[in-house]
N, C-alpha and C positions, 0 to 999 in steps of 0.2 A: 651930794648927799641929801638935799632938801625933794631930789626927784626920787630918792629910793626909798624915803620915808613918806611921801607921799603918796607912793602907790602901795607900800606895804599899810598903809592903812587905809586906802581905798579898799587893799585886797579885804583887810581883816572888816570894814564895813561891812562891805558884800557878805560877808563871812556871815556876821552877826545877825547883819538882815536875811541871808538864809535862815539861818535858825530860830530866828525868832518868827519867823513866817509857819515855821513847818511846826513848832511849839503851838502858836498860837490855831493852825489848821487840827491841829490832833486835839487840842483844846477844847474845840468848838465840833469835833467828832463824837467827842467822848460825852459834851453836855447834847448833843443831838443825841444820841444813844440814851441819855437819861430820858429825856424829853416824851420821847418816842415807848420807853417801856411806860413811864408815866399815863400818856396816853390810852397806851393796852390798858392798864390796871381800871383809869379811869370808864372805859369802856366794856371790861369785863363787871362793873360794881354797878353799869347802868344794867346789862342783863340780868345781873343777880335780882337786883330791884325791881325788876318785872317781872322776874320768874316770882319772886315772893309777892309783889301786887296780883298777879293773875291767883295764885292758891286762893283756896275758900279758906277764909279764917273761921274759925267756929270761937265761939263765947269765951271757951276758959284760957287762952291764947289769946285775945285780941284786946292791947288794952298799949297807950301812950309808952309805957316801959318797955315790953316787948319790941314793940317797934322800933324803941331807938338802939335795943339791945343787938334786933336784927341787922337795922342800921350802919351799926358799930362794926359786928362781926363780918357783914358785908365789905365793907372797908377793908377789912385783916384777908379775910379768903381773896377780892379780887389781885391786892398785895402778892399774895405769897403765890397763888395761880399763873402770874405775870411774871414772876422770875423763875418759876419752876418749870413752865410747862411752857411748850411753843406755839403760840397762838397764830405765829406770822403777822400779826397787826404789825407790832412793833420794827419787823424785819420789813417791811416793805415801807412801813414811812421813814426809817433809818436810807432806806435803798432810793427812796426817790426824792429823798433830799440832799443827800449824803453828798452830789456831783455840785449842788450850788452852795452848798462849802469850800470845798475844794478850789471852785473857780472863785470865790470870792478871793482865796491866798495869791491864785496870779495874779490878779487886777493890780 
């Protein structure tokens, strides 16, 4: 009996350590995924930022408030541009990082 209880919890190890592997592999998909739109956002908010540095500011527009107001708003559009639209930033450093996740689960 002591040999069939031991493999039945061998088995169930195995078991456990499958699934806490493929838990932990989807885990670490899912914050790569975040990571990655994060990135987009953060990269879409630096073009916005240059696109508004390069305009000509004129007088009744250009003043500390404004700018932080643009700032701000900058921040919300790259946001909401980054999960709306498909920029592929985000899909391509999800895609070429995505395999040394994965290979980290075998190891």
């Amino acid at each position: 009996m002591d040999n069939i209880t031991l493999k039945l919890n061998s088995k169930l190890h195995n078991q456990n350590n499958a699934d806490t592997n493929k838990f932990n592999s989807d885990k670490n998909l899912k914050e790569l995924k975040e990571i990655s739109n994060q990135f987009e956002s953060i990269f879409i908010n630096q073009i916005l930022k240059q696109a508004r540095k390069n305009k000509i500011e004129n007088g009744l527009f250009d003043s500390e408030a404004i700018r932080t107001f643009n700032s701000m708003i900058d921040e919300q559009y790259s946001e909401i541009l980054s999960k709306k639209t498909n920029f592929g930033i985000s899909d391509a450093l999800f895609n070429q990082f995505k395999s040394q996740v994965v290979n980290e689960r075998k190891k």
